[in-house]
N, C-alpha and C positions, 0 to 999 in steps of 0.2 A: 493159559486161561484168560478171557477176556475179563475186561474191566468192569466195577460193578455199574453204572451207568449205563453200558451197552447191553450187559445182562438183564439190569432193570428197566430196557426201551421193548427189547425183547419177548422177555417174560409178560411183561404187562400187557401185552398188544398178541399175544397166543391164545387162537380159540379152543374149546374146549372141543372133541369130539359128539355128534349128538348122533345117533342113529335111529330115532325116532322123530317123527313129525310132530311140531308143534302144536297145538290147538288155535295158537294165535300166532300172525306174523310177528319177526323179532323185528325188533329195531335196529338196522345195520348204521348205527350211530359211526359214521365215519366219514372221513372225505375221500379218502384214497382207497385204492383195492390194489395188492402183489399181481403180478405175472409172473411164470415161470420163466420167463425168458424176454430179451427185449423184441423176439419175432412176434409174440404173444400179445405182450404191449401195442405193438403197434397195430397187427390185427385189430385189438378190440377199440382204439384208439377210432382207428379207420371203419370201422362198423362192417367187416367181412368175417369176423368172429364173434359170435355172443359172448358176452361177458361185462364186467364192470372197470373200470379203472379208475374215473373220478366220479362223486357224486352229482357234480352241476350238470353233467350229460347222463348218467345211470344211476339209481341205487337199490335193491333188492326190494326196501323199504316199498319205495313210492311206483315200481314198475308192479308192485301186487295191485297197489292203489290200483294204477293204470288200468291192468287188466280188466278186476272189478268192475268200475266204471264202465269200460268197453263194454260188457256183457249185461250189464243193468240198462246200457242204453237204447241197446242194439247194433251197437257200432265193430266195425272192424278193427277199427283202434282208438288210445285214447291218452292223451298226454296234460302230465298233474303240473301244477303252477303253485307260486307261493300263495297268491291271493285272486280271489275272480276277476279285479280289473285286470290281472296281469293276463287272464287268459283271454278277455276281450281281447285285450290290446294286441295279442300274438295271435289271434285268430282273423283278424283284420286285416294287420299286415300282412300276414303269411298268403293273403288273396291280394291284396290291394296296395300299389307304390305310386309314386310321383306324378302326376298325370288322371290316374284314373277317377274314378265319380262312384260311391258309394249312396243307395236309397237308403231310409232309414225311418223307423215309425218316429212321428213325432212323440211320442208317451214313451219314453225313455227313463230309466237312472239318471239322474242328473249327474254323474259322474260318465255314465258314457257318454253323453251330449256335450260334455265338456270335452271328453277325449277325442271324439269325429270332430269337432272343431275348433276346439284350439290346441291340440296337440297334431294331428293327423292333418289338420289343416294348413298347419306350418309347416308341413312335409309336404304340399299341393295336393293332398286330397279332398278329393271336396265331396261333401254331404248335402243332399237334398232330404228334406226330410217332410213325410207326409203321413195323412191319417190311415193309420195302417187296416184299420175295415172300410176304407173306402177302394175297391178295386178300381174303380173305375181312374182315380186318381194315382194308384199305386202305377196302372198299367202306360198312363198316361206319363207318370216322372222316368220309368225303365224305358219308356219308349224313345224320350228325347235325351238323345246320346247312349254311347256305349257306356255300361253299367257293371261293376265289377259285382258288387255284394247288395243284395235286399237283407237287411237286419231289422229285428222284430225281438220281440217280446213274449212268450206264453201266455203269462198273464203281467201287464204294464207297470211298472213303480212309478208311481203309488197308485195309479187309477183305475188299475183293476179290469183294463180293457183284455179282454182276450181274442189272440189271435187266429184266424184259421187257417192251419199250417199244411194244409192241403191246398189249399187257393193261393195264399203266397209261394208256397213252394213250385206252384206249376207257373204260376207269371212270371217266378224270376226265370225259370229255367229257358220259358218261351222266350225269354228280350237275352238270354245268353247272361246272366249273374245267379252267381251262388249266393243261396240262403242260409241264413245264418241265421241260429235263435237261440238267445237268453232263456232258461228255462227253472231258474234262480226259486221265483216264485212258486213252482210245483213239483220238482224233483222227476226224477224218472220213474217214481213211483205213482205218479198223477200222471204222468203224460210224456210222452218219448218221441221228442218233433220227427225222427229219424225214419222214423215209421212213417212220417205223413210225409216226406220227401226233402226233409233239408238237410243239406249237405253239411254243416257242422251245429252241434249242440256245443255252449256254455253253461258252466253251473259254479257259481259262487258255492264252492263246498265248503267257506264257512258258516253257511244257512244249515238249510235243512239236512243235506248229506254228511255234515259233522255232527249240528246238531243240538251242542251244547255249549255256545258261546266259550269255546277253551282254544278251540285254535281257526289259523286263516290259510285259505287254501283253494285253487280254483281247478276247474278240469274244463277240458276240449274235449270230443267225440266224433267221430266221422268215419268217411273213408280213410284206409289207409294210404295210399298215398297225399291225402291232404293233411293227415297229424305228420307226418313226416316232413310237409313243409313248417308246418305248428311247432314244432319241435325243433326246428333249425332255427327257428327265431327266439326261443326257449335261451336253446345253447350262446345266442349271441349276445342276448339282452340278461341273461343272468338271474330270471324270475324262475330260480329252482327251490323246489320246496325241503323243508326237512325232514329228513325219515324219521325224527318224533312226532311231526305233525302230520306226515302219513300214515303211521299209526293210529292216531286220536280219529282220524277221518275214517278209519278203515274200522273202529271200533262202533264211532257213531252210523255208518252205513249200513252195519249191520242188524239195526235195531228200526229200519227207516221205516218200513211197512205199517212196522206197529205204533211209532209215535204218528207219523202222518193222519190212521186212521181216527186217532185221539184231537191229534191238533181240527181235524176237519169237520168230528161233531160239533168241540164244544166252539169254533166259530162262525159254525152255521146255527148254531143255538143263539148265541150271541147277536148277530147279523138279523136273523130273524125277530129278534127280541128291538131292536134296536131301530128296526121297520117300522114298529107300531108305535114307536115316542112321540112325544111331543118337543119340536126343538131341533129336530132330527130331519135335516132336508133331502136327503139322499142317503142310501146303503148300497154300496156294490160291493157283491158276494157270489163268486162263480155259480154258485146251487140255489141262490134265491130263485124263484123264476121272474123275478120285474129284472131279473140281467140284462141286456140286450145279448150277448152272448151263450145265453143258453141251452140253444140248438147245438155249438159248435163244441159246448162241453159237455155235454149228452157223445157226443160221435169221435169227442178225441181224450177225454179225461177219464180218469179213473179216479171215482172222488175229488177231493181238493188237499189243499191244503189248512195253512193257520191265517191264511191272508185274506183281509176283505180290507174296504174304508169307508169310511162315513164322514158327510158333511156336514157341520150342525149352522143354526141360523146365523148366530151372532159372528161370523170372520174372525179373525184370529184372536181377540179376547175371547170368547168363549170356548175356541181349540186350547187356549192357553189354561183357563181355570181349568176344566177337562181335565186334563194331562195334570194338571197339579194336585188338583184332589184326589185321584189314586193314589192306592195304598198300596197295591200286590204289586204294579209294574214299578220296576225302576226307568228314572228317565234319563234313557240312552235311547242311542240310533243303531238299531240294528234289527234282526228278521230273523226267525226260522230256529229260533231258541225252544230249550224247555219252559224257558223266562217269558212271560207276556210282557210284549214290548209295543207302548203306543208312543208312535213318534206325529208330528206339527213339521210335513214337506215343506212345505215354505221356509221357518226357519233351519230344516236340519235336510234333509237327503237333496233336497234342488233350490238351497240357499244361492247355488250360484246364479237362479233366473230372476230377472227381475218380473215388476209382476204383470209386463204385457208377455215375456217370455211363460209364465205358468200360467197366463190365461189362454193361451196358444196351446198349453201342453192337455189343459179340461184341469187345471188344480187351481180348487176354488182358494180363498182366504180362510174357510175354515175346517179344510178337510183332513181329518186325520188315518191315517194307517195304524193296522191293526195285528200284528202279531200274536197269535193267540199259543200260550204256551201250553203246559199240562197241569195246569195248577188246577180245583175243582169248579166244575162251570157255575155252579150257587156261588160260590165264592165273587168268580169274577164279573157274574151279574149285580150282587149285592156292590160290588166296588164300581163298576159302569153305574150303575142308578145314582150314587153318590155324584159323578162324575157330572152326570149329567144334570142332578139340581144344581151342580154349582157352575154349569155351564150358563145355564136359564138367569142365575143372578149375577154375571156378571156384567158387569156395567162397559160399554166401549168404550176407547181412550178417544179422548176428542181429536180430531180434526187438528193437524196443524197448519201453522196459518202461513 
């Protein structure tokens, strides 16, 4: 009889038999997966036999994820990440190495603008970065030199520009680069770039396709032999997700439809409301009609989402008092919650630009983004009004000398 130690490693790591299907995916909490044999190992090792052996290249968990994903977006395939920068960042490389020239909307995440150029850039890739509704300019930066990736935005953090992913997608194709689009902002329940012709989708699915501010997590989409490259880069860099947090993702996914419709009234009620203020310099809101983008989300969106931003007069004191006199949002930095989350760009999501860099990017001094949760819309108007007289009385910091 063996030892009790060996019995208790044993015993405790025995599944149970299930011969029913689950209602929901299980959590294959594990690092490792048996083979029967070491020919079997190596098979699934070497990817000429389906199967799993370690978590950081397969897990049951996050390969439903995968799937999912794939089929929500329209993609052939689709490969899950611990966090959305990590899928940038493997969706980039997996196209683009030492030498080559990447295009890129200037209205970025201030976290991928840092990444095209001081991470990617210390690798020799270099980024040109332009006004992504200006074709004429788009056409003209893919035309001087060979161009690996045209990267874009759905809709821009924090400005709210939207792209026409039909127009960039035929010019990068025509100058020989693949397109590539953030789509973070709208979910594939609003809009699915894949459809208007770019070769891979990003989605920060700790936003909207999670959900509830509980876990971090990114996904790729494409053809399948380019998640295949995605995923080689996965495997090397080690940005594997956990099968608890592909759960929590696969949970919140399933509920997307119907929070998106929620989040999309109450901040086009909002946006709209917030139009007729006084104090109130600008509203960009996909479905207002003074968008500039309106046409193009008419013909590629389905609804919106919880994202708009507004500029008020007074520069960042009066973005500041704003934000402080809410009551319902907490102040943090994040998007695509249950939670209505208003954040101050300048200080917090593209703290890293200074401010000829964020007057390059269209972010004013006082422009705030808007994450509109599901909390009730009287509510969060009653709280925005507040907001907004204490925006009007706040006084600006003087001038230093």
């Amino acid at each position: 009889m063996t030892g009790f130690s060996t019995r208790a490693i044993r015993a405790s790591a025995r599944a149970p038999r299930v011969d029913q299907d689950p209602t929901s995916v299980p959590i294959y909490q594990t690092a490792t997966f048996a083979s029967e044999d070491a020919d079997e190992l190596d098979a699934v090792l070497l990817g000429s036999q389906p199967g799993y052996a370690y978590s950081r290249l397969d897990n049951p968990t996050t390969t439903a994820l995968a799937d999912a994903i794939a089929e929500l977006e329209g993609a052939e395939a689709a490969h899950i990440f611990g966090s959305g920068m990590a899928a940038i960042h493997a969706a980039l490389v997996a196209l683009a190495g030492a030498g080559d020239r990447i295009v890129a909307s200037n209205a970025v995440y201030g976290s991928t603008q840092s990444l095209l150029v001081n991470v990617l850039g210390r690798l020799g890739i270099r980024t040109d970065f332009v006004d992504a509704t200006d074709r004429d300019a788009i056409a003209a930066a893919l035309a001087d030199g060979p161009a690996r990736i045209l990267y874009a935005e759905t809709l821009s953090n924090p400005t709210m520009i939207v792209a026409d992913h039909g127009a960039l997608a035929g010019l990068a194709h025509t100058y020989g680069a693949a397109y590539i689009v953030d789509n973070t902002f709208a979910s594939p329940y609003v809009c699915r770039p894949l459809e208007h012709g770019a070769d891979l989708v990003v989605e920060s699915a700790t936003k909207y396709i999670g959900g509830h501010s509980d876990v971090l997590a990114g996904t790729v989409a494409g053809r399948a032999e380019l998640i295949a490259e995605v995923r080689r880069v996965q495997i090397d860099t080690g940005a594997a997700l956990a099968p608890l947090a592909a759960f929590l993702v696969l949970r919140g996914l399933a509920t997307l439809g119907v929070r998106l419709d929620r989040h999309a009234a109450t901040s086009a009620a909002l946006a709209g409301w917030l139009e007729r203020q006084d104090g109130v310099r600008q509203v960009r809101h996909p479905l207002l009609p003074s968008h500039p983008g309106s046409d193009i989300v008419a013909r590629q969106f389905h609804g919106a989402s919880g994202m708009f931003a507004f500029e008020l007069d007074g520069g960042r004191t009066a973005a500041r008092a704003f934000i402080d006199a809410l009551q319902i949002p907490a102040r943090t930095a994040s998007l695509g919650s249950i939670h209505t989350m208003v954040v101050h760009p300048p200080s917090t999501t593209h703290r890293q630009l200074d401010d000829t860099a964020l007057a390059a990017a269209g972010i004013g001094p006082g422009l705030l983004r808007c994450s509109i949760g599901l909390e009730d819309t009287d509510d969060l108007l009653a709280d925005f009004a507040a907001g907004l007289e204490a925006a009007r009385g706040a006084t600006p910091a003087p001038a230093s000398a």
